[in-house]
N, C-alpha and C positions, 0 to 999 in steps of 0.2 A: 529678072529671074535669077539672075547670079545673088544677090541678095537673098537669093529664101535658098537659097543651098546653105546657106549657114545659120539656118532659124530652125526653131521649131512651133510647128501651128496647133493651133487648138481645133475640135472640133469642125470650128466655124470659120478657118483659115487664119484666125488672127493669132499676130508671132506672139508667141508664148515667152521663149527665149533665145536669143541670138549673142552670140559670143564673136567681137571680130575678132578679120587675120590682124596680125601683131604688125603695127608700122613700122618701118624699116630703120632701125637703130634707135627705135623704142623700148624699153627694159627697166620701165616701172609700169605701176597700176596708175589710168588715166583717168581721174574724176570727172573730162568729159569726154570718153569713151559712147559710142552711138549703141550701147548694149541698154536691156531692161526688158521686164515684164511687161507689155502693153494692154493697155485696161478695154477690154474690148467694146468701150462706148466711154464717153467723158463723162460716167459714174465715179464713185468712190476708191481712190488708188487702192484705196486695204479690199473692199468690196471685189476687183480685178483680180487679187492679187489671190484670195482666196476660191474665186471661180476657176483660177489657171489649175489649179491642181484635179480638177473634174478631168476621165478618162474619157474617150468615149467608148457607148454601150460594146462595141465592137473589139476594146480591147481588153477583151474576158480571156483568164489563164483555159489555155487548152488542157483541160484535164490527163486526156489521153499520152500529153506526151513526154510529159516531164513524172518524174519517179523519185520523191523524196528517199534520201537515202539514209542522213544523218544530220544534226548538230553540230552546225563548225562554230558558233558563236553569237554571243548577244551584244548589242550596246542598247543604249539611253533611249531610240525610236523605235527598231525592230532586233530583232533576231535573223541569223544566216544557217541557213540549211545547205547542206549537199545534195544537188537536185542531178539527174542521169535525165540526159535531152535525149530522146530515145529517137526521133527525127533524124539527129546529127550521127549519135552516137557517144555524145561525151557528156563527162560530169561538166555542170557549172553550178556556181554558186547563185541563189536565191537569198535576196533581202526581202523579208516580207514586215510590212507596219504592224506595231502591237495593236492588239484589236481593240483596246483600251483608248487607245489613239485612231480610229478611224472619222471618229465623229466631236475630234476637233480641227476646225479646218487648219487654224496655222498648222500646226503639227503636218498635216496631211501635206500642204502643201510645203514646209520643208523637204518632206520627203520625196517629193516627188520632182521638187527642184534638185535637188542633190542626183538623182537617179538621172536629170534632164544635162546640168552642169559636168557631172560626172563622162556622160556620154558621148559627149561634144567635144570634151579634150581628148581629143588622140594624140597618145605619146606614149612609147613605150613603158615609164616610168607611171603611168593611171591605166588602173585596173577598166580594161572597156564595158560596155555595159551594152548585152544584148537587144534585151526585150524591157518594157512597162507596162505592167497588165494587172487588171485583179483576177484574186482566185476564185473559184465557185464562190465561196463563202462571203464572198464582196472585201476582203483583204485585198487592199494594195502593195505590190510586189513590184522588184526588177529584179530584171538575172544580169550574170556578169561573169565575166570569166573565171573559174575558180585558182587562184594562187598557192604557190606552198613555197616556206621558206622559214626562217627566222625574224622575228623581228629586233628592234636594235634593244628593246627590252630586253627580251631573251636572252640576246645577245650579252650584252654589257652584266646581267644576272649570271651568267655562265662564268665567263671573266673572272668576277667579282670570287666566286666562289673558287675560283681556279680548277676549272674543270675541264682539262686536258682536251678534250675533243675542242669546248671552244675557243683552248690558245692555240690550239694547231689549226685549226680552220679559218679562223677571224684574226690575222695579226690585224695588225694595226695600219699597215699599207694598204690591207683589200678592204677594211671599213671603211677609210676615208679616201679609197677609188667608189666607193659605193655609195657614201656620202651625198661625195661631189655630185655623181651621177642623179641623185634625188636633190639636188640642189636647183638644177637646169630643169626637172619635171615641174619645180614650186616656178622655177623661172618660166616658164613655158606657159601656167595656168596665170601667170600674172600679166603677162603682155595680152592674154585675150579676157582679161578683166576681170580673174578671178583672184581672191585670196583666200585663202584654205581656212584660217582663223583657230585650228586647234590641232599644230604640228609636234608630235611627242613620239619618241623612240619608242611607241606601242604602235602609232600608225606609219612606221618606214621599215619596210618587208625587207631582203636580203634571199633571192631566190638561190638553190642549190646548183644551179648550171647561168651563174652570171645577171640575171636578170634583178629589176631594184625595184620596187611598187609605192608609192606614193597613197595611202589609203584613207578612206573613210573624211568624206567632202560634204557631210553634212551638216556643220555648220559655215560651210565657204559661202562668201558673198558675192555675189557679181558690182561692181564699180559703178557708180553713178544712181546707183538703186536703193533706198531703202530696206533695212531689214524687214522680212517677214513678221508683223505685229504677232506679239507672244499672247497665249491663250492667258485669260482675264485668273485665272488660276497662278501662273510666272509670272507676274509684274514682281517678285523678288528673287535673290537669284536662289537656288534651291542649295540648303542643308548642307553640306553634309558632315559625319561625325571628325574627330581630328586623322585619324586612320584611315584619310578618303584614300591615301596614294595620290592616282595619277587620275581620277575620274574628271571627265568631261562636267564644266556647268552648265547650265543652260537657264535663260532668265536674262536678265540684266546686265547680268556679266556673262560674257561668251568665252571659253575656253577652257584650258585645265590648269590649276595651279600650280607655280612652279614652271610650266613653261609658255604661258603665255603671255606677250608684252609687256609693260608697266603701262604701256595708253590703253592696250585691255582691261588688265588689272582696277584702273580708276571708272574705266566703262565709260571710254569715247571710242562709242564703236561707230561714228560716225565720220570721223577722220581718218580712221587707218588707213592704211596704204602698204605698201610690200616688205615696206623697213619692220612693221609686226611680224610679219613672217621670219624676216630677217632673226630678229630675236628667239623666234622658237628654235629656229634652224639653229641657231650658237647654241643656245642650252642643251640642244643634242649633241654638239659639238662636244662641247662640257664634258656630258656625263660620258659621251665614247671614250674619251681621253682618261679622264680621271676616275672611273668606274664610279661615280659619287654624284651625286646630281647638286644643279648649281645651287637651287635653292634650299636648302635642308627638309626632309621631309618629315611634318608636325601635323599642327593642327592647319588647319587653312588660312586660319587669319595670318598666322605666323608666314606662313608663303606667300600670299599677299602683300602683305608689310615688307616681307623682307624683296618682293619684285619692285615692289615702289618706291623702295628708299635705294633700290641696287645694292650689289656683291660684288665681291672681288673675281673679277672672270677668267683669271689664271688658274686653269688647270695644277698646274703646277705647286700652287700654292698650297690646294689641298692636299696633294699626290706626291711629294715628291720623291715619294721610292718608285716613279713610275718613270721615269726620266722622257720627261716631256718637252720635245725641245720648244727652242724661247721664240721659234715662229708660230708654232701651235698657240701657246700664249697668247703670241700679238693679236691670231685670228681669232680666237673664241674673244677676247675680249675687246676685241673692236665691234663684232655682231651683237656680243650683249648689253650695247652700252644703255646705260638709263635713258640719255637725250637721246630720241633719233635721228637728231640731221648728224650724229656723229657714227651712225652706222653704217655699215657696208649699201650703197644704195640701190643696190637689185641684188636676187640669189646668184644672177651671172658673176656676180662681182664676188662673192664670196665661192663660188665653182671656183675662177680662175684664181682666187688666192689656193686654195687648196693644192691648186695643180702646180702652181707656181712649185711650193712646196714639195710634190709627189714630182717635179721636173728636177729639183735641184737633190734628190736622193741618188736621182740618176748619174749624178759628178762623183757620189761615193762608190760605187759598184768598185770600182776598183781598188778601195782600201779597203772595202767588205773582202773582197778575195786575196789580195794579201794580207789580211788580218785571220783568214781562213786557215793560209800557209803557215802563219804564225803559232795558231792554235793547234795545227796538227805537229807540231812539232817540238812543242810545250808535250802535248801528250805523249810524243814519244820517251823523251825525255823522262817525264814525271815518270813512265812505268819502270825507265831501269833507276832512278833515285829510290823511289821504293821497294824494287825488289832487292835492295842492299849491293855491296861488292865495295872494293876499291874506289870504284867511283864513281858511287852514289855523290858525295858531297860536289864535285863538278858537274853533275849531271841535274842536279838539284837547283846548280846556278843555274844551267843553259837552263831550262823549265821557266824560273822563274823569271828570266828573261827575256823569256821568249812569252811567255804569256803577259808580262809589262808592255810588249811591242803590240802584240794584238790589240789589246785593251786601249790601249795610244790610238789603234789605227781605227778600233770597232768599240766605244765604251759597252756594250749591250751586247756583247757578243757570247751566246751561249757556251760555246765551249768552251771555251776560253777564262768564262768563269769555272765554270765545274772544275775543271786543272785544277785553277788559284783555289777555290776549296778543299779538294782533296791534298793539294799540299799545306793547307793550312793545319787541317785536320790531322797528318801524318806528320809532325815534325822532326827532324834529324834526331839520330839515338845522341850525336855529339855533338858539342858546340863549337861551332867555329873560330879558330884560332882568334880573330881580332875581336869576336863576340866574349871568348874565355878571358883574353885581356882586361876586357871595359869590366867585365866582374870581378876582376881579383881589382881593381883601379876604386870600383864601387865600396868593393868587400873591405881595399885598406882604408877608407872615407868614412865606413864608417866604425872600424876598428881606434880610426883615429879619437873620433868622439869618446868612444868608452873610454879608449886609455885616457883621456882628459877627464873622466868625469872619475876615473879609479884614482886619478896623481891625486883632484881636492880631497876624495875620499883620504887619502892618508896624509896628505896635509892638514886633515881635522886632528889626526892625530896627536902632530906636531905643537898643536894647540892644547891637548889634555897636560902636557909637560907643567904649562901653569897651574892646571888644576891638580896637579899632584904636589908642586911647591906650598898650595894653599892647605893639600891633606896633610903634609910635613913627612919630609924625607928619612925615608931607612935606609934605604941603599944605593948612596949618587951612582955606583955602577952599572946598576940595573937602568936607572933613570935615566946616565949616560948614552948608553947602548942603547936604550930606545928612540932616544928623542934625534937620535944621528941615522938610526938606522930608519925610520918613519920618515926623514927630512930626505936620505935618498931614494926612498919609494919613491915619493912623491917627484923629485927631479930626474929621475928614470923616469915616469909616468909622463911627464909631462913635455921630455925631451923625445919618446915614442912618438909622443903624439903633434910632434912639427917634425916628423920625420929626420931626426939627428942622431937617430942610432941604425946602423945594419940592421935590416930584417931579420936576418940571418941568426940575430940573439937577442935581437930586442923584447921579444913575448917572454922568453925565459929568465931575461933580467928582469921583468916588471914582477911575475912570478914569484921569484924566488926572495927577490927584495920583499915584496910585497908579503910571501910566510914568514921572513924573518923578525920585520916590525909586530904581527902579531903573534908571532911568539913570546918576543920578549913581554908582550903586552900582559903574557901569562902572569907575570911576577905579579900584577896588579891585586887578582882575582883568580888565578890560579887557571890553570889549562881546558877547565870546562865552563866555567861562568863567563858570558860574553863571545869569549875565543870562539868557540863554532860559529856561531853567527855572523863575524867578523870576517873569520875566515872563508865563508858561503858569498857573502858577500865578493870579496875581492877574486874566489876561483870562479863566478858565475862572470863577474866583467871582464877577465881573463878567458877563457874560455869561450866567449864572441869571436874573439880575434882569432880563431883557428877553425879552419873546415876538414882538417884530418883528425878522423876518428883518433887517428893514434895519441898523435899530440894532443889533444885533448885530455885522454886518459891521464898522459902524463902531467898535463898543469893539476887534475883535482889529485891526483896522488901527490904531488909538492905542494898543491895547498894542505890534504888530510896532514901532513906532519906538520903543522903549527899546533893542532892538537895531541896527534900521539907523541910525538919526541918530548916537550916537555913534562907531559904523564911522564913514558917512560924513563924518562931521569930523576923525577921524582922515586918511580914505582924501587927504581936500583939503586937508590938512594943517595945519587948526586947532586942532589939538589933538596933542599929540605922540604916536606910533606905542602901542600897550601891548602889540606882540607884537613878537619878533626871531628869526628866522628862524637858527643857525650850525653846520653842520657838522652838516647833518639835525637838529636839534634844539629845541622852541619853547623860549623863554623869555619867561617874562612880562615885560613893565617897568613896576613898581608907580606911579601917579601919588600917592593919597592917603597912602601908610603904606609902612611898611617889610616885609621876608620873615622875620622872627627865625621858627627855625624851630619852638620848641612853640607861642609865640602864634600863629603862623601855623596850624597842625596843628588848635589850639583853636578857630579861626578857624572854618575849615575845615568841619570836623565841626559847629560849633555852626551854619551854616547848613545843611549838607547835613540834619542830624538833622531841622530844625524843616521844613524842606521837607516831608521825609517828614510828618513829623506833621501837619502843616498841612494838604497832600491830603488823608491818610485821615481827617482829622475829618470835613472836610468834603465827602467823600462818604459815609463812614457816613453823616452825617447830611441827605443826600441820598436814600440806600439807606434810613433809617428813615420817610422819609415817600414815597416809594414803594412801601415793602408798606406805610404806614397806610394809603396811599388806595385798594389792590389790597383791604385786609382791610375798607372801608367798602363799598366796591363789591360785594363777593361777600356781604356780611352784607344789604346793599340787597337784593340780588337773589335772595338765599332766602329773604325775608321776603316777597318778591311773591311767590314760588311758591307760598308759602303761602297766597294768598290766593283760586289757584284750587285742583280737585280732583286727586284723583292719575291721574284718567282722560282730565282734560281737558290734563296734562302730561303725558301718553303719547301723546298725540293721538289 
């Protein structure tokens, strides 16, 4: 008699279904397990198997008592209605079979094993199941308790989207205490010989006051049994388009793609055992963790292929602005391993790694709340640095200090980031002293280049001397004064630029040397041909080297006189004309050298060329430390964002 307390009989007394109690320190599924469907005479096991699902006449839906209310939902066998038991008084849920499916037996008696399998497991974490009846209509039906909640779809889609209600309700501690919780209900239905066979974050609920539901157990198998033979219609497995999602198969292959096993997946569904389960349970894992599901979702074959060749089960790898620590890791991807003998070997065993985890959270409590301390006092800080005074710039340290200590104590710590952004965001009006240093250190670095690239500039100079000897000389005192006055531009330029002259006058010695070489250059071509361009030249490489508006003005006004002072000595007539005006016509009148016309040509070309040259070095190399400091700056400033979370950078 103790034995049929835990059976169910058929009409005719014979055990329908029996589930035993779980042996004691037993915590996997037993292949020989004393559970099964018994064929009520040593007929046809499919023949039995198909009779068990017959009700008797006797359990007809009481019309009068139940009160369809609404549509809570469809799957793949029946539809769930909102039914009002007007007897009790309360709503329950009704699964009733598609009518389409009444009059084929497998089907019929899936459903009604499920509603039988379902009933038997009592745990807080399986939805119980009242009644099995058909309705007037001869639909077969169970009722069951009705649920409300979230489920981890939902869930993980809220997240995903960042939608405030579900980061404030679902951290990430109450889903994987909620988890674990539906880990021990899959372990619970395994020790009495069942496995669920199609475990996905659409069927693990998340109730509003604690509660965790384990749903939808009809494709679960009982252990040592035979699958229910599929109607001569599913001998393949069914369809479906690339955009199936998350839909259940049914056929050949049993489960849904993307989270069911890789020994599902190839369809030995005659070996499974709890470690399948095991796998579904990780891939939820997964996707809680990493808002992302393991297997990427395509076409079906593509998640198929990709469960049978396996993925990489670190959360992390996908996510990592999600900061997932490296035991979550370890767990998801020991559950999802390809081989099974290398997974977790019951859901106990995967509960108790979770807890392990939700145990050792518990040794931080205490740098969470001094990491708190920390935070709140970053923020005091940060409000008087911003609202100015005296001293902001020390108040701006503490801040920053104090929220470096948080972030040490709590990397993920909310406020603590918002601080460090708002003071990112708001930078000091002034730079600080050792910060102003390293710039004027930068600034003379690269002052030093230009002066080096302004000496060879007029060390080319030094070089036209020959080609003036080649044009033939008018006046060695012109020529004199040039080629001495060029030769120390260029040895002031180039002793700036190894720092061998005082700051104090070195810009103004390169300057000024630097107008007087091309002044005299005037005698060549006269004060307008070339001279501007020369002179542009050496007051723009000059003019780098100073960050005061003032001195600046003053370098192009001492460069503008290489052009106007020899005009003007001409225009006053100290110096004899170097233009002549005949018959609409210019003509130069050479003072230093003569016009032979290929030295001339040579001339010519040999400054125009090095003009050219001489600009574009030196803005390249102007332009190459303008993107380094654009490529220091944006490198700076992803490394901060790193530093807070990807939620707290969406705001």
């Amino acid at each position: 008699m103790a034995e049929e307390k835990h059976s169910l009989l058929d009409e005719e007394g014979v055990t329908i279904v029996k589930l035993p109690e779980p042996p004691s320190g037993h915590r996997h599924v037993s292949s020989k397990a004393s559970v099964g469907f018994a064929a009520k005479a040593a007929g046809d096991e499919s023949t039995a198997l198909v009779d068990a699902s017959g009700l008797p006449p006797d359990a007809a839906h009481d019309e009068s008592r139940y009160t369809e209310r609404e549509l809570l939902g469809e799957g793949g066998m029946g539809k769930i209605f909102l039914q009002h038991d007007g007897r009790i008084g309360r709503d329950i849920a009704m699964k009733v079979l598609r009518t389409r499916y009444a009059k084929q037996a497998d089907t019929l008696a899936r459903f009604v094993r499920e509603a039988r399998i379902q009933g038997q497991l009592e745990h807080p974490s399986i939805v119980p199941v009242y009644d099995l009846m058909r309705r007037p209509n001869g639909d077969v039906c169970f009722t069951m308790k009705r649920v409300r909640g979230k489920t981890i779809e939902q869930i993980v889609d809220g997240l995903s989207r960042k939608d405030k209600h579900f980061i404030d309700t679902y951290p990430r501690r109450k889903l994987l205490r909620n988890f674990a919780a539906a880990c021990l209900a899959v372990d619970f239905a395994h020790t009495r010989g069942v496995l669920h066979r199609d475990l996905k974050p659409s069927n693990i609920m998340i109730g509003d006051y604690g509660e965790i539901y384990v749903l939808d157990w009809g494709l679960s198998k009982v252990a040592g049994l035979p699958d229910i033979p599929v109607h001569k219609d599913k001998e393949q497995p069914v369809a479906l388009p690339d955009d199936a999602g998350a839909r259940t198969m049914d056929g050949a292959v049993l489960g849904t793609p993307g989270y069911m096993s890789p020994e599902q997946a190839r369809g030995e569904t005659g070996g499974l055992d709890a470690r399948s389960d095991i796998y579904s349970l990780g891939a939820i894992l997964y996707e809680m963790l990493a808002l992302q599901p393991l297997h990427s979702r395509g076409s079906v074959s593509g998640m198929m292929n990709s469960t049978v060749r396996g993925t990489d089960g670190r959360p992390s790898f996908r996510s990592p602005q999600r900061s997932i620590p490296s035991e979550l890791d370890a767990i998801s991807v020991k559950a999802t391993q390809l081989e099974r003998d290398h997974r977790f070997t019951s859901a106990r065993e995967l509960h108790d790694a979770i807890e392990r985890y939700l145990d050792g959270e518990q040794d931080m409590k205490l740098m969470r709340e001094m990491a708190q301390a920390h935070a709140r006092a970053a923020e005091v800080a940060a409000e008087y640095a911003l609202a100015g005074g005296p001293n902001a710039r020390e108040e701006r340290v503490r801040a920053l200090r104090e929220v470096g200590r948080a972030l040490a104590l709590d990397p993920s710590h909310t406020e603590a980031q918002r601080v460090l952004l708002k003071l990112l965001a708001e930078p000091p009006n002034e730079l600080p002293d050792e910060e102003r240093l390293e710039v004027l250190e930068n600034d003379a670095d690269a002052g030093r280049v230009t002066t080096s690239i302004n000496g060879y500039y007029h060390l080319s100079f030094v070089i036209t001397t020959l080609l003036v000897l080649w044009m033939g000389v008018r006046s060695w005192i012109a020529l004199s004064l040039y080629a001495v006055v060029s030769a120390a531009t260029a040895t002031i330029a180039f002793m700036s630029a190894r720092g061998r002259l005082s700051p104090s006058y070195r810009l103004f010695a390169n300057v000024i040397s630097g107008t007087l070489a091309i002044g005299f250059m005037s005698t060549m071509f006269g004060p307008l041909f070339l001279i501007p361009g020369l002179a542009a030249m050496s007051t723009m490489a000059s003019s780098f080297n100073t960050s005061s508006r003032g001195a600046r003005a003053l370098v192009i006004s001492i460069g503008v006189l290489a052009v106007l002072v020899p005009l003007l000595l001409e225009g006053i007539g100290l110096l004899p004309p170097s233009y002549r005006f005949s018959n609409g016509e210019l003509v130069i009148v050479p003072r230093m050298h003569n016009f032979p016309p290929t030295a001339t040509i040579v001339f010519l070309s040999y400054i125009g060329l090095g003009h050219i040259i001489s600009i574009s070095v030196l803005m390249g190399r102007l332009h190459e430390s303008r993107i380094a400091a654009l490529h220091r700056l944006h490198l700076h400033t992803w490394q901060l964002k790193q530093l807070v979370s990807d939620e707290t950078n969406n705001g």
